[in-house]
N, C-alpha and C positions, 0 to 999 in steps of 0.2 A: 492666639494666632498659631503660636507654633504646634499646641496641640492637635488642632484640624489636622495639620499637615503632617504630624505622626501618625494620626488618625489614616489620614487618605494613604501613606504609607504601608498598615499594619493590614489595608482593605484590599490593596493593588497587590500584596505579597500573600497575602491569604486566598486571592482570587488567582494569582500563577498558581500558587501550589496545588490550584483544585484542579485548575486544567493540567500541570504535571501528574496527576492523580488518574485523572481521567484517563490520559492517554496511557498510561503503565497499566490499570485494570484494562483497557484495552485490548491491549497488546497479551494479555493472559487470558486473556476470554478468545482473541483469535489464535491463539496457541492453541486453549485447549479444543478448541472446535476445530483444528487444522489437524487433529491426532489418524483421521484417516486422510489418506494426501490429499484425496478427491475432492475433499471439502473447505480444502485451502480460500479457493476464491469466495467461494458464499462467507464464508466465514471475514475474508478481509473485507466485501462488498460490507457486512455487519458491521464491522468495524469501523466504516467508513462514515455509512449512515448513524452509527451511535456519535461520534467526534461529530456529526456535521451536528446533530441536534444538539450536544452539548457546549457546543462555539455558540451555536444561536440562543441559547438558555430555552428551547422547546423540550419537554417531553417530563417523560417520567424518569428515576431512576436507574444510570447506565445497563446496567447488570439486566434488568427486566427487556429495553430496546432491544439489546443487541441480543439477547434468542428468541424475539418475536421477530427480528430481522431476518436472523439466520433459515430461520425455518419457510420464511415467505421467499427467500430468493435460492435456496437451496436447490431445488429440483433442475431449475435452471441453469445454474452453476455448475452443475457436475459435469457437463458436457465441455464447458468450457475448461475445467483444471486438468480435465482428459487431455484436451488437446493443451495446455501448456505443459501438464508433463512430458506430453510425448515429444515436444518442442525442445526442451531438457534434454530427452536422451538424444535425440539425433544430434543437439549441439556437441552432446561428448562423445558421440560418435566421429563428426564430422571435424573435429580437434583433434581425435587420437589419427586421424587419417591423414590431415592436413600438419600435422607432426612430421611424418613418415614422409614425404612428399618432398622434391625438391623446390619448391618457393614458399617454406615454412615460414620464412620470414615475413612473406608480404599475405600467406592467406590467416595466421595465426591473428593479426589485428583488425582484418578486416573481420574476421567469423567472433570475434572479442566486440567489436563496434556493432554489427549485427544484432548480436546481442542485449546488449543495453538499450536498442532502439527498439527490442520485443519487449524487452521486459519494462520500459518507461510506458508502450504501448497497452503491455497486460495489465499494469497497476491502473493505469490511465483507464482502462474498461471500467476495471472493479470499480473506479471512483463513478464516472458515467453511471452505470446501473445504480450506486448506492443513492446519486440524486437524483435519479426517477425515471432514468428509460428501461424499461420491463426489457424491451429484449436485448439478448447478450449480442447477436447479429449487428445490430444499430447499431445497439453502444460502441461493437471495435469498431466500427468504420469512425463513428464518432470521435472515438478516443487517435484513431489513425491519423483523421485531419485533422484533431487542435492540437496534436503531436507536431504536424508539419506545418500550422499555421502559427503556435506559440512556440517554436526552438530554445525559448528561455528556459520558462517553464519545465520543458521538458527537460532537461539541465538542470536544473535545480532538482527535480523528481528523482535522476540519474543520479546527484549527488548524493540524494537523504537515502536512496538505495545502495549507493558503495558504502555509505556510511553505517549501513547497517550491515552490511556482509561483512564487513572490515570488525565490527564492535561483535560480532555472532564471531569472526573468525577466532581474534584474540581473548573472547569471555563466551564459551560456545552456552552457558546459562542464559544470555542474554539474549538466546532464541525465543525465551519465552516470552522477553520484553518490546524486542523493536519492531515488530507488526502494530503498535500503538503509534508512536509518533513518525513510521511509514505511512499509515494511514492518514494522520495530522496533516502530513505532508502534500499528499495526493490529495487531499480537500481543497487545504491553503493554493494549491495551486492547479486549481482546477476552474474556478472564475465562474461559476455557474450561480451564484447564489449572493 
């Protein structure tokens, strides 16, 4: 009896570690596909769709998905990582101004809150496309309502996101790694599947 139950043990801890595995090869795969900025999104949408098929035990080999993903959702993508970078600069644009400004105190949190409800909103696409709507137009409207219909959710997405600026801030190597279990994140709580 007590063996099984080492047994089931040594299966349950060998099965974390493959999914900790997965999601750090990940998070290095969308690293390195994110080396031009533009391709940040197709690359997380990859990243997304590799973690959702290897949560479900589908597919082949991670490494192999995620750049036959990359390259299928790519085209697409580039238009959209345009417009979040450009989203980017005007946020630090529109900060260094509201700095300057006499009610720094009250627009500094509100253009900080704005913020995390784009950027829960951007991941929240990426995740949309990576489980199966082709286009990027759908997908934000998409990603915009289960945004403001699950506010959990989105909350939780906003956490695994500070949590990952916070862990790049203090270990900036760790850029390479937390696009993996961001993405984990934006699956788990995406509820489509």
């Amino acid at each position: 009896m007590r063996t099984k139950t080492a047994q089931r043990r040594t299966t349950q801890w060998r099965t974390g570690l493959g999914d900790f595995s997965d999601c750090l090869l990940t998070g290095l795969l969308v690293a390195l596909a994110s080396i031009p900025v533009v391709t940040a999104a197709p690359a997380f949408v990859a990243g997304c769709r590799a973690l959702d098929r290897a949560r479900h035990g589908i597919g082949r080999p991670l490494w192999t998905t995620f750049w036959a993903d990359f390259r299928q959702v790519a085209r697409g993508g580039l238009l959209f990582a345009l417009g979040c970078l450009a989203a980017v600069v005007l946020f630090a644009v529109d900060l260094e101004i509201a700095g300057s400004m006499a009610g720094a105190g009250v627009l500094r949190p509100a253009l900080w809150s704005l913020a995390v409800v784009a950027a829960v909103v951007a991941v929240r696409t990426c995740e949309v496309v990576a489980t199966g709507e082709p286009s990027w137009r759908r997908a934000l409207v998409t990603a915009a309502r289960e945004t403001a219909a699950a506010p959990g959710n989105g909350l939780l997405l906003a956490g695994a996101a500070g949590l990952a600026a916070v862990l790049v801030w203090m270990l900036p190597i760790l850029a390479l790694l937390v696009a993996g279990p961001l993405a984990l994140a934006a699956v788990a709580t995406g509820g489509r599947r």
